[in-house]
PAZALO-159214 format. One line per 2 residues: their letters; for each residue x, y, z of C-alpha. Coordinates in nm, 4 decimals. Layout:
N
A> X:Y:Z ~ ... .
***
This chain:
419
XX> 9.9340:2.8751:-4.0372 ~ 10.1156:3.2254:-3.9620 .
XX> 10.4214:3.1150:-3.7948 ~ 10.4461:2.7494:-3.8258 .
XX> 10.8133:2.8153:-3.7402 ~ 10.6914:2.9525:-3.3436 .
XX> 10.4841:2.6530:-3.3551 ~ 10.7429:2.4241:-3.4058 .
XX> 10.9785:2.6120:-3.1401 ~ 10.7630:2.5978:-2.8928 .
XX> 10.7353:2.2071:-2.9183 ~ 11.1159:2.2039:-2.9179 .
XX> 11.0765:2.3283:-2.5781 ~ 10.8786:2.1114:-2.4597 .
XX> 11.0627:1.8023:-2.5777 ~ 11.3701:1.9905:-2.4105 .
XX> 11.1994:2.0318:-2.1060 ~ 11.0790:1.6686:-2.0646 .
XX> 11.4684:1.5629:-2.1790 ~ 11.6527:1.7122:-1.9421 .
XX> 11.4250:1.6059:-1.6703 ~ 11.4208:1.2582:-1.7666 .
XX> 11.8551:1.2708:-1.8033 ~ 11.8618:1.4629:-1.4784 .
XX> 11.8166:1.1163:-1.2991 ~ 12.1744:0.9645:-1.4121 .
XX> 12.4530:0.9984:-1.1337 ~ 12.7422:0.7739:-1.2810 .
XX> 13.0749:0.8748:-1.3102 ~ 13.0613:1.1025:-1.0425 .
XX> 13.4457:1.1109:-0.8622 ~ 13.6042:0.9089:-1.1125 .
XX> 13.9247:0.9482:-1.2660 ~ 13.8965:1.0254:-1.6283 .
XX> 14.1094:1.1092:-1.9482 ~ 14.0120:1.3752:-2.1794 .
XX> 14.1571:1.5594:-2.5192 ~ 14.0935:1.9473:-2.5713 .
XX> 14.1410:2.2369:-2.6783 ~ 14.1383:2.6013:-2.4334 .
XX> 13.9281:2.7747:-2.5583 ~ 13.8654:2.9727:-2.2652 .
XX> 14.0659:3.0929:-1.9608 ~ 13.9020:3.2799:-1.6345 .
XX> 14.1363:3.3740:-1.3289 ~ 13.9267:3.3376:-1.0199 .
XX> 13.9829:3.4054:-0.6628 ~ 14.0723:3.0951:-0.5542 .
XX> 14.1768:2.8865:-0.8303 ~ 14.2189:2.9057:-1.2699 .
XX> 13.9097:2.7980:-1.4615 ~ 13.9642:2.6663:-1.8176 .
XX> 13.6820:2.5476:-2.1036 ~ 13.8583:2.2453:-2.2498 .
XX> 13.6591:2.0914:-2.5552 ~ 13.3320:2.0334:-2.3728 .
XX> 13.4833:2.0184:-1.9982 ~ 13.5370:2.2574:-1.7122 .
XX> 13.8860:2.2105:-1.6003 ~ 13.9661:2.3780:-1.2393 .
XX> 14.3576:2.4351:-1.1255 ~ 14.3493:2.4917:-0.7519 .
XX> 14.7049:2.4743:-0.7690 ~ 14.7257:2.7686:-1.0147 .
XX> 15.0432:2.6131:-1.1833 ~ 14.9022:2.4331:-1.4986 .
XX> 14.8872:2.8491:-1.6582 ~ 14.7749:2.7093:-1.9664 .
XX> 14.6786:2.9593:-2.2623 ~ 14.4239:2.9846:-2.5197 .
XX> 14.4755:2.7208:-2.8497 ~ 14.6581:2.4693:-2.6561 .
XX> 14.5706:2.1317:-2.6926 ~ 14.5912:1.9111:-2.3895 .
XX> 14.5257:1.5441:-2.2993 ~ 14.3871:1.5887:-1.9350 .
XX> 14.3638:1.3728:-1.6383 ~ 14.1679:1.4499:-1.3563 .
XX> 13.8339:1.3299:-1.1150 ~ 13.5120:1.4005:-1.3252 .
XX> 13.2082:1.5785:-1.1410 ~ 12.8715:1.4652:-1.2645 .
XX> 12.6720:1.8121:-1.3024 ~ 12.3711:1.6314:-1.2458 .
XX> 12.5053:1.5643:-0.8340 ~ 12.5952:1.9535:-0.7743 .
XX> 12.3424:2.1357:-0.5983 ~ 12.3957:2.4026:-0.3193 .
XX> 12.0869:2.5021:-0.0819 ~ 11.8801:2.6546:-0.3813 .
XX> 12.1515:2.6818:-0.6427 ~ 12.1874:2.4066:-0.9045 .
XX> 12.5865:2.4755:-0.9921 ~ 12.5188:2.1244:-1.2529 .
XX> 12.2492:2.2641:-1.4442 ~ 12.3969:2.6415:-1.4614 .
XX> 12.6909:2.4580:-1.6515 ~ 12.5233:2.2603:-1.8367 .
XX> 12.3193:2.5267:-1.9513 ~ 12.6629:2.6499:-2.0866 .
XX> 12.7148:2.4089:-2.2698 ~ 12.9373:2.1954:-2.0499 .
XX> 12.9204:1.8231:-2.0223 ~ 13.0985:1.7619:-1.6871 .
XX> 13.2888:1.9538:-1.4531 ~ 13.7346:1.7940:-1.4150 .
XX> 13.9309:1.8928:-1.1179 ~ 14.3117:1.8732:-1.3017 .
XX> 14.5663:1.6155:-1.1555 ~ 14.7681:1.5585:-1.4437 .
XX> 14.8285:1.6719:-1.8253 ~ 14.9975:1.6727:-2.1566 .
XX> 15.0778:1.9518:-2.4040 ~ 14.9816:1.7606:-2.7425 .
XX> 14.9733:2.0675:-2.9784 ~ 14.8281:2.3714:-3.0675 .
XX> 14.4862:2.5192:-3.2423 ~ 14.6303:2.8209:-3.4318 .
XX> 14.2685:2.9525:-3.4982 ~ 14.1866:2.9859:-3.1173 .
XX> 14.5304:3.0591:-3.0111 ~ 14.5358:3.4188:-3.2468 .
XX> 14.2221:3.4613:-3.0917 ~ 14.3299:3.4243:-2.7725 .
XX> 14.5880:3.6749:-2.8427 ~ 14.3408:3.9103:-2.9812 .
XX> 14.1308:3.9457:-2.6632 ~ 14.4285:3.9775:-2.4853 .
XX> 14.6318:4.2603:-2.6663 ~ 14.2373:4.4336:-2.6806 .
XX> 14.2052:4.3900:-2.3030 ~ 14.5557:4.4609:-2.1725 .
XX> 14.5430:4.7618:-2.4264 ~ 14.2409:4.9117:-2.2466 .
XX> 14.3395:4.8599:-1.8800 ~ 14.6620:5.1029:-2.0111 .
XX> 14.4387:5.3732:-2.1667 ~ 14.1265:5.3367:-1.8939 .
XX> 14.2644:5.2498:-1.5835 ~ 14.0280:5.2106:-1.3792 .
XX> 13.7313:5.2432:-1.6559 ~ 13.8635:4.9568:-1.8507 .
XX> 13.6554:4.7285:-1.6669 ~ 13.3451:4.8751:-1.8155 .
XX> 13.4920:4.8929:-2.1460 ~ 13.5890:4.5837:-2.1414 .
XX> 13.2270:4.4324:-2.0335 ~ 13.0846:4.5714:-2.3229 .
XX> 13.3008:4.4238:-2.5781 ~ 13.4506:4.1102:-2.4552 .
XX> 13.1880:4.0164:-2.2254 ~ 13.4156:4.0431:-1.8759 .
XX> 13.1353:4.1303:-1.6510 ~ 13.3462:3.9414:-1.3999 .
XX> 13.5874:4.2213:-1.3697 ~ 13.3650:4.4436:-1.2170 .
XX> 13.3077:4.5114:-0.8649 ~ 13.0018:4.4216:-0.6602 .
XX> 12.8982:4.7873:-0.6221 ~ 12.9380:4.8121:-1.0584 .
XX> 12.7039:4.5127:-1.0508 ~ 12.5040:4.6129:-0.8137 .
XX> 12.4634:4.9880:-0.9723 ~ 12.3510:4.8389:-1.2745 .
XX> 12.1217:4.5991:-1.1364 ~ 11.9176:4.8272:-0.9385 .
XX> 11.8851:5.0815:-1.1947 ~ 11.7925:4.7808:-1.4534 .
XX> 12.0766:4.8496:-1.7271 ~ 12.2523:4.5049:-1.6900 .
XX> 12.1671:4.4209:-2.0384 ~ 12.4273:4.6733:-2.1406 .
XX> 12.7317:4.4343:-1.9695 ~ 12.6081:4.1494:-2.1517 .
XX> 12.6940:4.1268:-2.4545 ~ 12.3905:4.0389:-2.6598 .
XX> 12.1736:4.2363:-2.9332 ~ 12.2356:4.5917:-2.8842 .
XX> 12.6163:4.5443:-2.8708 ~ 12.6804:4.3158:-3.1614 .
XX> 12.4398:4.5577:-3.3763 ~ 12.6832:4.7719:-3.3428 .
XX> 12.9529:4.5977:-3.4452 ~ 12.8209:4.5207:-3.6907 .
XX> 12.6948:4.8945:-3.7680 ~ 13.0868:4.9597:-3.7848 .
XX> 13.1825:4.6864:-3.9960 ~ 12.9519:4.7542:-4.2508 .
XX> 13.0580:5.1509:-4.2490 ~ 13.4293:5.0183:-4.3111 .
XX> 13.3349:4.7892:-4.5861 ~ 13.1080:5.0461:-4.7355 .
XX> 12.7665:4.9090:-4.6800 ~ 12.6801:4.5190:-4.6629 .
XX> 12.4975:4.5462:-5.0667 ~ 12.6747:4.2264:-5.1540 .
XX> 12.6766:3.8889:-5.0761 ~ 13.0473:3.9223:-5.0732 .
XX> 13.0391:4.1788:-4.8037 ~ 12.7595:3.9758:-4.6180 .
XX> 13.0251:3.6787:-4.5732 ~ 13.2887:3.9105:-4.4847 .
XX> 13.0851:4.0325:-4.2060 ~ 12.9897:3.7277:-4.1004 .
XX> 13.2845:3.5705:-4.0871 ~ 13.4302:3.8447:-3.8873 .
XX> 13.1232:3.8166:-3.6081 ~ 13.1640:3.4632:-3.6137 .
XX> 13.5138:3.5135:-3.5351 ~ 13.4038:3.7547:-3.2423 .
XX> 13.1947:3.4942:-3.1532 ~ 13.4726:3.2604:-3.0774 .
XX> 13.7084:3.4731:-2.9032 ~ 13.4015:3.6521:-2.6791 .
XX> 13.2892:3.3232:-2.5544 ~ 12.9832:3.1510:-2.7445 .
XX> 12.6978:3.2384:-2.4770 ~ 12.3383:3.2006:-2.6118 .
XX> 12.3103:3.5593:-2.5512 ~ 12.6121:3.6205:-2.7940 .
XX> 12.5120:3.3409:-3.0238 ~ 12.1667:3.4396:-3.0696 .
XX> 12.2128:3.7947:-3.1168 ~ 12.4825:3.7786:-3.3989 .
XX> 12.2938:3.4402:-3.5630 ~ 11.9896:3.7129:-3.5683 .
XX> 12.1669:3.9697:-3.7600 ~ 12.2905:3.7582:-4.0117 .
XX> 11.9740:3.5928:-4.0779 ~ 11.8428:3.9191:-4.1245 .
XX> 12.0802:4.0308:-4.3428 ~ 12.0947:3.7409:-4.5687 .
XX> 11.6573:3.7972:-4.5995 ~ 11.8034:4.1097:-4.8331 .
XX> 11.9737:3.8946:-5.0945 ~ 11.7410:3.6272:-5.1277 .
XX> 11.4018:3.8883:-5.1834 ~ 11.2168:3.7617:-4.8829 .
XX> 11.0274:3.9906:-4.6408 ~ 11.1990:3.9897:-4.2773 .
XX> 10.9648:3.8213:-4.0066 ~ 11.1481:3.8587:-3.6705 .
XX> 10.9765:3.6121:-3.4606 ~ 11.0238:3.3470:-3.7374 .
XX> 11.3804:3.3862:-3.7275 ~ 11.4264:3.4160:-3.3505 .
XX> 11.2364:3.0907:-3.3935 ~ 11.4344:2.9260:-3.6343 .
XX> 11.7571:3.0100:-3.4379 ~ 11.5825:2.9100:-3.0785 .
XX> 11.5463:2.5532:-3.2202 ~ 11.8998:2.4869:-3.3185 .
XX> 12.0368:2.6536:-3.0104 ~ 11.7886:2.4517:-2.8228 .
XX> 11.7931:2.1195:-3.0410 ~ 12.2318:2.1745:-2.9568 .
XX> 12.1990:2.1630:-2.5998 ~ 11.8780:2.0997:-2.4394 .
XX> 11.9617:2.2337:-2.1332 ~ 11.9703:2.6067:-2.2273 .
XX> 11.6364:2.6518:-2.1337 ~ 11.7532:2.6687:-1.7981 .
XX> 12.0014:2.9331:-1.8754 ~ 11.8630:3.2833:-1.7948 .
XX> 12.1009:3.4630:-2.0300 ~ 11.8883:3.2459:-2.3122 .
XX> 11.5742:3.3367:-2.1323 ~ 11.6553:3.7474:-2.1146 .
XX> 11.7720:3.7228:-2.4036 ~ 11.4691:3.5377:-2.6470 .
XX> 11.2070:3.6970:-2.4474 ~ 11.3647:4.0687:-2.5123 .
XX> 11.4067:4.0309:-2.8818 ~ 11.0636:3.8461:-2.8861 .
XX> 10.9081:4.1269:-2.6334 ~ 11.0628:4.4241:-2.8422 .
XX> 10.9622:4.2752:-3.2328 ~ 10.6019:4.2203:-3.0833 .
XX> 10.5276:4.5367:-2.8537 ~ 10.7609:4.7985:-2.9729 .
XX> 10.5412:4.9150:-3.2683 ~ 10.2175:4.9462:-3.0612 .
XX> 10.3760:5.1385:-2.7824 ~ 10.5559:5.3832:-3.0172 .
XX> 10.2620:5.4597:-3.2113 ~ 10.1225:5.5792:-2.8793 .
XX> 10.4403:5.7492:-2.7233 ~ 10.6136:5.8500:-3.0261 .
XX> 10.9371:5.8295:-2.8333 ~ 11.1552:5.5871:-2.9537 .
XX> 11.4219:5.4864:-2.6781 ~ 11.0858:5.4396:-2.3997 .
XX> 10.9228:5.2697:-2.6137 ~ 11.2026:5.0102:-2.6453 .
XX> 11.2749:5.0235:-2.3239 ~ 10.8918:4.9404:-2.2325 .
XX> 10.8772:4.6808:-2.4833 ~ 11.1620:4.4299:-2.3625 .
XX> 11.0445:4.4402:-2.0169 ~ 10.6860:4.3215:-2.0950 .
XX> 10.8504:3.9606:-2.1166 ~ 11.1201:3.9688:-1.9669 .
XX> 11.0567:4.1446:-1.5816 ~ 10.8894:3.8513:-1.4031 .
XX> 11.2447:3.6546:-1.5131 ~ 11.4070:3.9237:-1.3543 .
XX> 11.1520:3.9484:-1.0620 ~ 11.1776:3.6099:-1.0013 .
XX> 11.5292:3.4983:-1.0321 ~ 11.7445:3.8249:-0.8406 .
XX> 11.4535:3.8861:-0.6307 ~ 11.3858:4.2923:-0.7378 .
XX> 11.2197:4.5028:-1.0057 ~ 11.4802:4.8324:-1.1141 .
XX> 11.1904:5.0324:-1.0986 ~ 11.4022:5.3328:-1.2596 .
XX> 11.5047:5.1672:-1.5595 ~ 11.3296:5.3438:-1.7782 .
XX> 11.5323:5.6225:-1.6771 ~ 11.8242:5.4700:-1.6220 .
XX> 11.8124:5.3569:-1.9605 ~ 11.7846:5.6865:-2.1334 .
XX> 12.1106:5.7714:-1.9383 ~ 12.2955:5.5390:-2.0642 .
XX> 12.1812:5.3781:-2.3801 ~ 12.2126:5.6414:-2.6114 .
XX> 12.6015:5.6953:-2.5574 ~ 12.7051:5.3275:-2.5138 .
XX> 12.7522:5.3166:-2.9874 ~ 12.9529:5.6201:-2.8949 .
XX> 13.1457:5.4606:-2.5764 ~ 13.2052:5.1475:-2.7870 .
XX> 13.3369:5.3737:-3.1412 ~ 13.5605:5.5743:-2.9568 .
XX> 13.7088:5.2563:-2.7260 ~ 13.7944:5.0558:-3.0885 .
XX> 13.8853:5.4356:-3.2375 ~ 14.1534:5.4166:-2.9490 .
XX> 14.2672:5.0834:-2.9471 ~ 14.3494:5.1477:-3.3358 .
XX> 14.5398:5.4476:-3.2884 ~ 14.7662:5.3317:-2.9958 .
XX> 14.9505:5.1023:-3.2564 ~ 14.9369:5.4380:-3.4886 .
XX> 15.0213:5.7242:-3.1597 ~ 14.9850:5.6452:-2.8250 .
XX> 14.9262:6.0092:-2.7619 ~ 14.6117:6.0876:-2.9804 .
XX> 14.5151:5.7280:-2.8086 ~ 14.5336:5.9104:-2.4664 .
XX> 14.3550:6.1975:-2.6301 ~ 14.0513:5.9851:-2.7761 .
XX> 14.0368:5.7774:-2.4387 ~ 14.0793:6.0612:-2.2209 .
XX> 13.7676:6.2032:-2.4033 ~ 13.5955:5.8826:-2.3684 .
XX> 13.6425:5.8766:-1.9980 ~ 13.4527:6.1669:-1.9381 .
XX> 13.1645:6.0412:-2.0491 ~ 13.1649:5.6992:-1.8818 .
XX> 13.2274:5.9006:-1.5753 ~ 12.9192:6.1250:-1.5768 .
XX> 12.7331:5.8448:-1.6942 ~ 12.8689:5.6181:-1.3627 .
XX> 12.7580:5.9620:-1.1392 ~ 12.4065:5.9525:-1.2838 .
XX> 12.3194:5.5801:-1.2619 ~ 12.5159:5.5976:-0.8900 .
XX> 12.2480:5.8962:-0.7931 ~ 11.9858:5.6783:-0.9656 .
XX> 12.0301:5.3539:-0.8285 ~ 12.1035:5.5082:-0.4811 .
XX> 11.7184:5.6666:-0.4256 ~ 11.4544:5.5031:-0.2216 .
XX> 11.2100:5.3700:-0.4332 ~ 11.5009:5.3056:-0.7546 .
XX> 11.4546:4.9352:-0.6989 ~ 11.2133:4.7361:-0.4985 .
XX> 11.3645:4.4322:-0.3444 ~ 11.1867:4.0889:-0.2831 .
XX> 11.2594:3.8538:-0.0144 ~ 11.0685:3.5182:-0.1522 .
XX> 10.9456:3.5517:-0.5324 ~ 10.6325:3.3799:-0.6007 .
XX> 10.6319:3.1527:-0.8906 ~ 10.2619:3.1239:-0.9272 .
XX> 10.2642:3.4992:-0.9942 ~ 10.4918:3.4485:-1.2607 .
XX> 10.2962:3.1580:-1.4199 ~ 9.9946:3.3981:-1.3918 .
XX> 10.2018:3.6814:-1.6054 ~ 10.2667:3.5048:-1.8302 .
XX> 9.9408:3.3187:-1.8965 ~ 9.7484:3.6611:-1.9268 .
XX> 10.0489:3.7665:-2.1418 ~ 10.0655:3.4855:-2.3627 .
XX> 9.6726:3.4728:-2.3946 ~ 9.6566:3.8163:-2.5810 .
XX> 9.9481:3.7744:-2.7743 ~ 9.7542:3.4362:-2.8941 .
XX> 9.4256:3.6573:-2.9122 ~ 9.6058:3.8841:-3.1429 .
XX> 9.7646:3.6291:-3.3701 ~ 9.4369:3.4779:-3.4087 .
XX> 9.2793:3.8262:-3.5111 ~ 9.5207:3.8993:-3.7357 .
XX> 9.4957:3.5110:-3.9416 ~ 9.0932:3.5688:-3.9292 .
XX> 9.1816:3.9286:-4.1266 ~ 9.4038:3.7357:-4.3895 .
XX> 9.1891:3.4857:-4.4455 ~ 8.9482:3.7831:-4.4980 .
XX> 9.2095:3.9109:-4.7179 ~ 9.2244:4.2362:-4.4951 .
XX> 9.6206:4.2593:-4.4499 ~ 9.8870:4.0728:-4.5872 .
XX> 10.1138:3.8252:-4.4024 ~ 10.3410:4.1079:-4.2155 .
X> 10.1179:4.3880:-4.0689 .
***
């Protein structure tokens, strides 16, 4: 078999799917008082109330008195929310959490300072001296900055959102694959190449580390899991095969928590990295340009998600895309360059942000113009799911086609195992 490790994946996935369904049915609990032990490992400031990420829990503060930080460890008492009893119109709140990795959801009545987790609280720390530092060099860019590093989307306005949306570039916001490659990228050019295991642990400790204090969303999880899988194919003498590995790391993220199948950061972010390692090298031989070809590649898979669940195709993103994506290494390099150097000089900090603002602020004028013309995004008032199952049917049916060519040539000894 070629890729017994897709095979077994997509079984997974199944099992997951019939799981969660089945589980879906139990209600009990729901509105009852319960005790719990934690740790924050999480904190988000919302409009209305504080939202914490205790242990496994979702703890809401309507009061907005509790102001508890990240590493504390807290016995909690509060009424429990079963997720599977929280849906709104067409919104399923339960399953978006528990895609998330959330068990239930505890509105806070009472609690208990029982210690502290020194790991999370440093790293708690950490995000904050990184974010506080960029709102005083940025202003009113740190926002941005601050999406594509620590994953606080949530920052932005709904015209930011919006803008990037419509001109298809929201992948850059998320943290996932493109952003923790190059972190990585820099980490390596500090420790002078990764060309030993030693330096291979070093890394990965450090993105594990990230990891932790980002927030552990399948998009992050997969995406650094990915690199170091691939990195660690070097020092054991074994040929990379990316859709083995995306594989292999699907069914532990999946086998961990059923439910992320329903998560759409998961979906994006599996059928990108699956859509680019399969159609990338077939389009570039044609195009011979590299960025378009990328760009081309992860939407194969991944538009009728996007079609289907915020009701639009960015028809510009193509475009869009080479405006932005070849400066966001740069945008990233310069942001840590400056957070360095304001414990070093606060004025060549200035300098290096100052620099660094420009460019974010011709690249916000360009996607503004972009996302602002007619026919930059087409809008869709009731999705059909049948077209999507069609897609993907035709989709999946050549990719199968192809896989089945390509064993029939082996076993014909025509090619090897990777082509």
């Amino acid at each position: 078999m070629r890729r017994p490790l897709l095979v077994l994946f997509i079984f997974v996935l199944c099992v997951a799917l019939f799981y969660t369904k089945k589980e879906n049915l139990d209600k009990t609990y729901d509105n009852k008082s319960v005790k719990i032990n934690g740790i924050v490992k999480e904190k988000r400031i919302k409009a209305r109330y504080d939202e914490y990420k205790i242990g496994e829990f979702l703890v809401k503060d309507y009061s907005r008195k509790k102001d508890f930080t990240v590493g504390q460890e807290l016995n909690i008492e509060g009424k429990f929310k079963n997720l599977n009893n929280m849906k709104y119109e067409d919104f399923d709140y339960g399953t978006y959490l528990k895609s998330n990795g959330y068990k239930g959801l505890i509105y806070i009545n009472k609690y208990k300072k029982i210690g502290e987790n020194k790991l999370y609280t440093n790293l708690g720390k950490s995000k904050n001296y990184i974010s506080n530092t960029t709102r005083y060099l940025y202003k009113k860019n740190s926002d941005f900055i601050n999406s594509l590093y620590l994953g606080q989307k949530e920052d932005l306005s709904t015209d930011e959102l919006e803008m990037f949306s419509r001109t298809g570039t929201s992948h850059i916001i998320a943290i996932s694959g493109m952003n923790t490659t190059i972190l990585c990228v820099l980490i390596s050019y500090i420790i002078g190449g990764i060309n030993k295991v030693s330096k291979l642990i070093v890394v990965s400790i450090i993105m594990v580390l990230y990891c932790m204090m980002v927030g552990t969303s399948p998009s992050i999880v997969r995406a650094i899991a990915f690199t170091i899988i691939l990195y660690s194919a070097i020092f054991i003498d074994k040929k990379r095969d990316g859709i083995s590995t995306l594989s292999l790391i699907g069914m532990f993220l999946v086998i961990n928590n059923p439910y992320i199948i329903y998560n759409i950061s998961f979906q994006l972010s599996f059928l990108a990295t699956l859509s680019i390692i399969y159609f990338y090298g077939c389009i570039n031989n044609k195009l011979k340009v590299s960025l378009i070809s990328l760009t081309l590649a992860s939407n194969i898979l991944t538009l009728p998600i996007i079609y289907y669940n915020f009701k639009g195709i960015p028809v510009i993103s193509i475009i869009s895309n080479m405006v932005i994506v070849p400066f966001i290494g740069l945008i990233m390099y310069l942001s840590i360059i400056s957070l360095i150097l304001f414990k070093i000089n606060i004025g060549i900090a200035k300098l290096v942000a100052y620099f660094n603002k420009g460019i974010i602020n011709v690249i916000y004028f360009l996607l503004e113009k972009l996302s602002n013309f007619k026919f930059s995004y087409i809008e869709i008032d009731k999705p059909s799911i049948y077209l999507v199952v069609i897609y993907y049917v035709t989709v999946f049916s050549y990719m199968v086609y192809k896989e089945l060519k390509v064993m029939k040539e082996q076993a014909n000894e025509l090619q090897g195992y990777y082509k």
